[in-house]
C-alpha positions in Angstrom: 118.2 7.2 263.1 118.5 6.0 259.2 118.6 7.2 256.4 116.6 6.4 253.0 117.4 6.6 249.5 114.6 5.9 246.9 115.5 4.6 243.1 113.9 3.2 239.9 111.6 6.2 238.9 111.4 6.8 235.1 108.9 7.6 232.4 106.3 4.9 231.3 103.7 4.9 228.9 99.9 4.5 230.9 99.3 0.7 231.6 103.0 0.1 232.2 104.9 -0.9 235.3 107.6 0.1 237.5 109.2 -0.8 240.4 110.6 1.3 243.1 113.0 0.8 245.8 114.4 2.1 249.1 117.0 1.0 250.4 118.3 1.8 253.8 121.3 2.7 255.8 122.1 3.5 259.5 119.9 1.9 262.1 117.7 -1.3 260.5 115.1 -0.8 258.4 113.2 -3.9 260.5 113.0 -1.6 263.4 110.5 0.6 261.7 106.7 0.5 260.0 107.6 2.0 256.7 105.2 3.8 253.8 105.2 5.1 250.7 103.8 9.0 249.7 103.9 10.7 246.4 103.4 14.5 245.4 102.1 15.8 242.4 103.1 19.3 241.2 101.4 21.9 243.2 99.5 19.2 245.1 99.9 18.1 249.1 102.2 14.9 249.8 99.6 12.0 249.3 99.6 8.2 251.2 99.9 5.2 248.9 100.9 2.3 251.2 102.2 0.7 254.2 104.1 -1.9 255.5 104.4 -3.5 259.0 107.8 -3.8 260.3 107.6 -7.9 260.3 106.0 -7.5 256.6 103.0 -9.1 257.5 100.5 -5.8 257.7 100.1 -4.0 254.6 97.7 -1.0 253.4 97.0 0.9 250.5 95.2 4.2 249.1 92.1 3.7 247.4 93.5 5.0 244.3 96.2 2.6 244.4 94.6 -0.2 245.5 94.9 -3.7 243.1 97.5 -2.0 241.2 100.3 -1.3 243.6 102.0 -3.8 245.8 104.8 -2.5 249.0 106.9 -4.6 250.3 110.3 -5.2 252.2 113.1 -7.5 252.6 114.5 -6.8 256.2 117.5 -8.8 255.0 118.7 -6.7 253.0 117.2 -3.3 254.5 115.0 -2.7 251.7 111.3 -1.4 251.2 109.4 -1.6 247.4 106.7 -0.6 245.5 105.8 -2.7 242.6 103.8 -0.4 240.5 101.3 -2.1 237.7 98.9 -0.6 235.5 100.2 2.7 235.6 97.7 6.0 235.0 98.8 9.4 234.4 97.2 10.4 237.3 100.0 8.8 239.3 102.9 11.4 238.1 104.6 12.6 241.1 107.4 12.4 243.0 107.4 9.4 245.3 108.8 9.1 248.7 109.9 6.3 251.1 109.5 6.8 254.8 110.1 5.2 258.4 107.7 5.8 261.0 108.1 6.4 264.8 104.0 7.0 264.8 101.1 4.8 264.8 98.7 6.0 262.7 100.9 5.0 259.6 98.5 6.5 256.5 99.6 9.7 258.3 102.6 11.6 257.2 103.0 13.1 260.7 103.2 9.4 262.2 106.6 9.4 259.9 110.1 10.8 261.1 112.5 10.2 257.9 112.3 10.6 254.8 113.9 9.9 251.3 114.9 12.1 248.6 112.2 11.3 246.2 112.1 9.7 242.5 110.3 11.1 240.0 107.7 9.2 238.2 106.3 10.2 235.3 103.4 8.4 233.1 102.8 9.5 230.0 98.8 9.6 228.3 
């Protein structure tokens, strides 16, 4: 079991950056594949991007892809997603997750779940 708590959401004006982390607690982060998912209001929860538990493998949404970069440092039981050139279309709610599935751009391949940060881009 662990437990996930995501940080550094925020409002940004449309070509700026953020950067989001999740850090974990409980059993090591390193034992799971983890992902990122965000959800706009009144929309489904949506895959942005993977990691392999090593931090070798990763893989990203089309929408996201050559903007948005995930990675982890096992070390210190964290997961991030460095967020660049930022559109309004990617307001939402963004979630961290570790997965106990295999098909990992699935959100039923994923067991727990953080909080959620808001991120907000304005036009």
């Amino acid at each position: 079991q662990v437990q996930l708590v995501e940080s550094g959401g925020g409002l940004v004006q449309a070509g700026g950056s953020l950067r989001l982390s999740c850090a974990a607690s409980g059993r090591t982060f390193g034992s799971y594949d983890a992902g990122w998912f965000r959800q706009a209001p009144g929309k489904g929860r949506e895959f942005v991007a993977y990691i392999r538990r090593s931090g070798d493998g990763t893989y990203y949404a089309d929408s996201v892809k050559g903007r948005f970069t995930i990675s982890r440092d096992n070390a210190k039981n964290t997961v991030s997603l460095q967020m660049n050139s930022l559109k309004f279309e990617d307001t939402a709610v963004y979630f961290c997750a570790a997965a106990t599935g295999i098909f990992l751009a699935d959100s039923k391949s994923y067991s727990y779940w953080g909080q959620g940060t808001q991120v907000t881009v304005s036009s």
